[in-house]
C-alpha positions as CSV (number, residue, x, y, z in Angstrom):
1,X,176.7,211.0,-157.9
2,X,178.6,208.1,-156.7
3,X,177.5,204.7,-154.8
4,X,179.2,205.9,-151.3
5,X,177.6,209.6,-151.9
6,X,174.0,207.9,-152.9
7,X,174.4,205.9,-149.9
8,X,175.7,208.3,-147.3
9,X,172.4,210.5,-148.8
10,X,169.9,207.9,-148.0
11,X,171.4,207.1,-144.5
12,X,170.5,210.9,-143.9
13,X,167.5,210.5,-145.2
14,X,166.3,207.4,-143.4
15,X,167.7,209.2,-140.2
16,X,165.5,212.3,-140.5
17,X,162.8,210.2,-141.1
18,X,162.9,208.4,-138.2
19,X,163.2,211.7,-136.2
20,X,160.3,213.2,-138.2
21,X,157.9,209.9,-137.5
22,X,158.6,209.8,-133.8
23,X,157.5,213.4,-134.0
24,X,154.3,212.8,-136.0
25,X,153.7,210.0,-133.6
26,X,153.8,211.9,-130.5
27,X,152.1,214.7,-132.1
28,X,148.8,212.5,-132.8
29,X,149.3,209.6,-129.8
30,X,151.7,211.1,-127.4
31,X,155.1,210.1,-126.8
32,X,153.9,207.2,-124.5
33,X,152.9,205.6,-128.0
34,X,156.4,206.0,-129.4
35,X,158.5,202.9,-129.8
36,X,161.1,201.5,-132.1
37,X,158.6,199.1,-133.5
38,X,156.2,201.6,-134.7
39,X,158.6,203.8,-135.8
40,X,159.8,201.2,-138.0
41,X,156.4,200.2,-139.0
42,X,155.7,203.7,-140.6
43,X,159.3,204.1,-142.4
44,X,159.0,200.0,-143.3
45,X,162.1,199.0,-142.1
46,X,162.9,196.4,-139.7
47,X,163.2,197.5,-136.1
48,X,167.2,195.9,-136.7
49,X,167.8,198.3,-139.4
50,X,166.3,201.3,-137.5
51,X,168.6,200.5,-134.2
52,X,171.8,200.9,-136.7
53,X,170.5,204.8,-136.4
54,X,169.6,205.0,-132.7
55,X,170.5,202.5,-129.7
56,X,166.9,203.2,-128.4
57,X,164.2,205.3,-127.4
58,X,166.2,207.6,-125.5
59,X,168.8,208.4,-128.2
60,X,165.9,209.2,-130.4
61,X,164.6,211.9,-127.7
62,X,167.9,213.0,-127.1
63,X,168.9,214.0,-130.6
64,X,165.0,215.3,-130.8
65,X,166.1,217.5,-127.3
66,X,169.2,218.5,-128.9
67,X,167.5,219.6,-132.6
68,X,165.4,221.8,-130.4
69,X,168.0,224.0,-128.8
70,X,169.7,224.1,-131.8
71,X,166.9,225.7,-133.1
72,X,165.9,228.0,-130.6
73,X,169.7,229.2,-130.7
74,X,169.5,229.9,-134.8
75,X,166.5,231.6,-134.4
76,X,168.5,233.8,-131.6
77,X,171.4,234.3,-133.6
78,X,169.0,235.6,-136.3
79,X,167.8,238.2,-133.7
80,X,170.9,239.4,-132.8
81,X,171.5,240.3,-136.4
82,X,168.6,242.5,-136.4
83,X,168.2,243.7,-132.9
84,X,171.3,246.0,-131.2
85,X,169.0,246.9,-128.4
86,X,169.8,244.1,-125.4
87,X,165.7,244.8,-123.9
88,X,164.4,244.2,-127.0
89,X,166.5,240.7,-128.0
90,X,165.3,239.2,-124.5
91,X,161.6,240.4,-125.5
92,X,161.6,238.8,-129.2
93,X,163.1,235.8,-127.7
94,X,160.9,235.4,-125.2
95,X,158.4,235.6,-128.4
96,X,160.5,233.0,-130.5
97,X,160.3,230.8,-127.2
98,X,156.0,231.1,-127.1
99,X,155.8,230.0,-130.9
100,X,157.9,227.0,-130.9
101,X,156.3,225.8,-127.7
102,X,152.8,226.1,-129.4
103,X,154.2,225.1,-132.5
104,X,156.1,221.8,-131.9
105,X,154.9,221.3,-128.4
106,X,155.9,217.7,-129.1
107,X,159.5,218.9,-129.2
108,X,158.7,221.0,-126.4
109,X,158.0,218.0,-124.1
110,X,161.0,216.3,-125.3
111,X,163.2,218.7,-124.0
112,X,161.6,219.0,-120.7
113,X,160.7,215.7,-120.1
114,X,156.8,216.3,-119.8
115,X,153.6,214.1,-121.1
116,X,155.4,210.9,-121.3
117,X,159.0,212.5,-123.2
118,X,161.1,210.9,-120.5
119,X,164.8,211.3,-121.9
120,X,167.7,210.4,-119.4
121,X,170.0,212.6,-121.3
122,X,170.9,216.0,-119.3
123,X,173.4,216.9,-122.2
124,X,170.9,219.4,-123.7
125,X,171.0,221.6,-119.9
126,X,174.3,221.0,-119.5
127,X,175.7,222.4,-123.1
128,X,173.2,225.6,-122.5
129,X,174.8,226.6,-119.3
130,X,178.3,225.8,-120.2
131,X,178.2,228.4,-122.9
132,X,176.9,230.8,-120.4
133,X,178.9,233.8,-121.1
134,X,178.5,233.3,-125.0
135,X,175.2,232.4,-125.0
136,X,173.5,235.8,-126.9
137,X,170.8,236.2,-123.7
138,X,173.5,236.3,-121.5
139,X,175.5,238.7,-123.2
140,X,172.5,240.7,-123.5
141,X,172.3,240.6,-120.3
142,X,175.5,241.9,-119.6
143,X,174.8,245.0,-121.6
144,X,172.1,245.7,-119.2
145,X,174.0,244.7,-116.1
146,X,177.1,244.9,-116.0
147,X,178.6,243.5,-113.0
148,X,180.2,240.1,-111.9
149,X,180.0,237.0,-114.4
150,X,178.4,235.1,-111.5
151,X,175.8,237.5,-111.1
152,X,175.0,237.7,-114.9
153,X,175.0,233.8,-114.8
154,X,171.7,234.5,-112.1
155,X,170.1,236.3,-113.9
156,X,170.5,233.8,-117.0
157,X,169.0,231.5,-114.7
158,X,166.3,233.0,-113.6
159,X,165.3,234.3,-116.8
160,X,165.7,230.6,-118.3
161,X,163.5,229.5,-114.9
162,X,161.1,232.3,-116.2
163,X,160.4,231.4,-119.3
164,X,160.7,228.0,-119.5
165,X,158.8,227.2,-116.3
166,X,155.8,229.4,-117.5
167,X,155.7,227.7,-120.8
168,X,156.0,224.3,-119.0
169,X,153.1,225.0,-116.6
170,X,150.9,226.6,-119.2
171,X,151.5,223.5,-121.5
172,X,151.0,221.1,-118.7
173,X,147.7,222.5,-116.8
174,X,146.0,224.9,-119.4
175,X,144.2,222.9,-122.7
176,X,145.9,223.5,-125.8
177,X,143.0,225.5,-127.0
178,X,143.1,228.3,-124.0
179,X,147.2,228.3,-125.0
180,X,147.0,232.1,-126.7
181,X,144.7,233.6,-124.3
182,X,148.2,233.2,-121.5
183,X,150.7,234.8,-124.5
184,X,150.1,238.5,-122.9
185,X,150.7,237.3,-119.6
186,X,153.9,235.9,-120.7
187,X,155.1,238.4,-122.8
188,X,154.0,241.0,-120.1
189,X,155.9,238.9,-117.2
190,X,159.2,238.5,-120.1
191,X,158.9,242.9,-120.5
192,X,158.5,243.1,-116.5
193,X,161.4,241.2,-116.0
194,X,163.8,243.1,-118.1
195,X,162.6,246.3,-117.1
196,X,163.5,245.1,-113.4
197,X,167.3,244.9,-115.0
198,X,167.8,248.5,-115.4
């Protein structure tokens, strides 16, 4: 491998390093403890050579924001390789969506701007309702209901509101450990919802 490779390598590395220690920070102290400073502390590297990565805070949060859409969208791709019926894509989405929000609720507050996660950056919101009618919920959608675009794009937004908003208040007012006693009510509200559709 040569010297520009090696090095190109290692800025990769140091970048997903960064991301992962703000992650591990929040997880244990909360994203109020996140800083540059302490993130440079853990990777040892000066705070100078960390904002050669990142401007600031906000650009870390923001490309953390970003990472989690992206997934959420792979694992939905996945699902539409395996799942034909439109009912039951929303349903093991709406699954997919529960897990990661118990899973990396860290990343969860990042992109909702919850427990201290403050990101200015509306990109993320933006980019998932620009690509409404290829977005693979709204499409599934569209198998169930097919009418209007505009009317497809409500219904993409209230499922979105749905979801996300009971995961949001669940994380916010419930304790983590009383978390998988709400999953039935959500999955039950998610199946409710799409049965409405048809």
């Amino acid at each position: 491998m040569g010297i520009i490779e090696r090095k190109e390598r290692m800025r990769k590395q140091l970048r997903a390093d960064i991301l992962k220690t703000a992650r591990d920070i929040a997880k244990e102290e909360g994203w109020g403890a996140v800083s540059i400073r302490k993130i440079a502390d853990v990777v040892e590297y000066s705070p100078p050579m960390l904002y050669e990565y990142f401007d600031n805070k906000d650009k870390i949060l923001e490309t953390i924001r970003n990472e989690g859409f992206t997934y959420l969208h792979e694992e939905l791709q996945k699902l539409k390789t395996l799942y034909r019926n439109p009912e039951k894509l929303i349903v093991e989405f709406a699954q997919i969506q529960w897990r990661f929000a118990l899973e990396q609720t860290e990343v969860f507050q990042v992109m909702f701007n919850i427990e201290g996660a403050q990101c200015q950056s509306k990109q993320a919101y933006q980019n998932e309702f620009a690509m409404l009618n290829t977005h693979p919920v709204w499409e599934a959608f569209a198998h169930i209901r097919p009418r209007s675009a505009d009317a497809i794009s409500k219904t993409f937004y209230e499922w979105w509101s749905l979801t996300y908003g009971f995961l949001l208040i669940s994380i916010i007012t419930q304790p983590k450990p009383q978390l998988p006693h709400l999953e039935p009510i959500f999955m039950e509200s998610v199946r409710r919802f799409v049965r409405a559709l048809s």
